[in-house]
Kinemage of the C-alpha trace (Angstrom):
@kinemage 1
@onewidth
@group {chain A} dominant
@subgroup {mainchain}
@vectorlist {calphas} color= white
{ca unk a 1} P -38.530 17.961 -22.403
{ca unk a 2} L -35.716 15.885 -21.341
{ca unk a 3} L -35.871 15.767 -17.887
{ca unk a 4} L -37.069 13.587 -15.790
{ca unk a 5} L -40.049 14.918 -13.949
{ca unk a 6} L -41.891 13.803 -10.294
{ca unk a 7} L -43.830 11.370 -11.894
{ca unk a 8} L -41.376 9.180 -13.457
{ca unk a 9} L -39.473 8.736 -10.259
{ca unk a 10} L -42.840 8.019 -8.922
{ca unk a 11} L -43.235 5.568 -11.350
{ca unk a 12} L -40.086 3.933 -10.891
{ca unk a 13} L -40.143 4.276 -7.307
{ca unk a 14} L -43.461 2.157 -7.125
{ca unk a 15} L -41.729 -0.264 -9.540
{ca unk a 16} L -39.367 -0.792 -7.219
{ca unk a 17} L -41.281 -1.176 -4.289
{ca unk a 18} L -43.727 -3.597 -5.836
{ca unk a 19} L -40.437 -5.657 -6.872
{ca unk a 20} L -39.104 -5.780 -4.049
{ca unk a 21} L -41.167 -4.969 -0.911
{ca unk a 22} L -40.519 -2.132 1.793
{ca unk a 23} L -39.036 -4.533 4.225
{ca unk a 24} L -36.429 -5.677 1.441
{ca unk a 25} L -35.437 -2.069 0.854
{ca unk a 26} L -35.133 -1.337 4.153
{ca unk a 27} L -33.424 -4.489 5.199
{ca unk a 28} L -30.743 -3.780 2.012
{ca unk a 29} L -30.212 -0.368 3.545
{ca unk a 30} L -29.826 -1.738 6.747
{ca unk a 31} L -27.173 -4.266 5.490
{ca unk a 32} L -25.301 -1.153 3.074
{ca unk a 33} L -25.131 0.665 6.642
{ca unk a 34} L -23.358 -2.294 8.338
{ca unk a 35} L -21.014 -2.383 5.576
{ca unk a 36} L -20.120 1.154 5.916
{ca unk a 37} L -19.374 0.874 9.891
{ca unk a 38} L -17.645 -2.076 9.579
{ca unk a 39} L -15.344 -0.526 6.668
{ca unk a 40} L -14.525 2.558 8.761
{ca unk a 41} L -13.847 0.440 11.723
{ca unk a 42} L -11.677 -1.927 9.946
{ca unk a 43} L -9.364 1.799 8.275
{ca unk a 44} L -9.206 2.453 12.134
{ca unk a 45} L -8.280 -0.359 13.177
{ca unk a 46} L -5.506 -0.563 10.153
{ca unk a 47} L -4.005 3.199 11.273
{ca unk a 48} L -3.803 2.211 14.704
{ca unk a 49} L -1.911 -0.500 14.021
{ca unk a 50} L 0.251 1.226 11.543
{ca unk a 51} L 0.909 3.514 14.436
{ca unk a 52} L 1.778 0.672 16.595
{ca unk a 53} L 4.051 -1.305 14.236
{ca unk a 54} L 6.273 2.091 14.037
{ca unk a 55} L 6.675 2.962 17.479
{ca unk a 56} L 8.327 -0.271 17.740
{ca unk a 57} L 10.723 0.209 15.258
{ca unk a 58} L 14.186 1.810 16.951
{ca unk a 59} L 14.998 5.213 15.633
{ca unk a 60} L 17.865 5.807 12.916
{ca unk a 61} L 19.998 7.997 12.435
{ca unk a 62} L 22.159 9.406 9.532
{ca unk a 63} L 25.284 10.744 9.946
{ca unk a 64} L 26.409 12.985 7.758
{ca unk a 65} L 29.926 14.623 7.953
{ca unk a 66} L 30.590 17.436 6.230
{ca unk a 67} L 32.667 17.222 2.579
{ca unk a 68} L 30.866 13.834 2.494
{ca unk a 69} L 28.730 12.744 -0.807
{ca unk a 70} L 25.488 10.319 -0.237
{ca unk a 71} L 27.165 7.701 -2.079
{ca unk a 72} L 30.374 7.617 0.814
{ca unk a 73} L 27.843 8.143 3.574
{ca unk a 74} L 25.555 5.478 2.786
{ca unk a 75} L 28.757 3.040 2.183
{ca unk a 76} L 30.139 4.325 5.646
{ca unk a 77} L 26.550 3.485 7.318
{ca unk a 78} L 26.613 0.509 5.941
{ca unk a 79} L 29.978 -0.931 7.041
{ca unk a 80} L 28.807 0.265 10.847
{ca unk a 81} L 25.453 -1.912 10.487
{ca unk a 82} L 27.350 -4.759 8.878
């Protein structure tokens, strides 16, 4: 007998209503809704730009040459940059 059964969420379900109103529920649904959208749009908008910002980066290259540790490579890039 632990379960909840239909007429308890009846129960609260008029509770709720009675507290407050249809048009507040649906107008708080409404708003949750508008939320949502504007959260997806806004992670779109964020990967586009993303995408954006790197394709205007210039490419780089490592050059690696063989016999060579990371340690000598990375100095040897580094004195070509500098």
């Amino acid at each position: 007998m632990g379960g909840a059964s239909i007429w308890h969420w009846i129960v609260v379900g008029l509770i709720v209503v009675l507290l407050f109103g249809r048009g507040k529920i649906s107008e708080m649904m409404g708003d949750v809704a508008k939320g949502i959208k504007a959260f997806k749009k806004g992670m779109a908008d964020d990967e586009s730009q993303a995408v954006q910002n790197q394709s205007n980066e210039p490419a780089r290259s490592i050059e690696h040459q063989p016999g060579e540790t990371a340690q000598t490579a990375q100095n040897a890039n580094a004195n070509k940059a500098g």
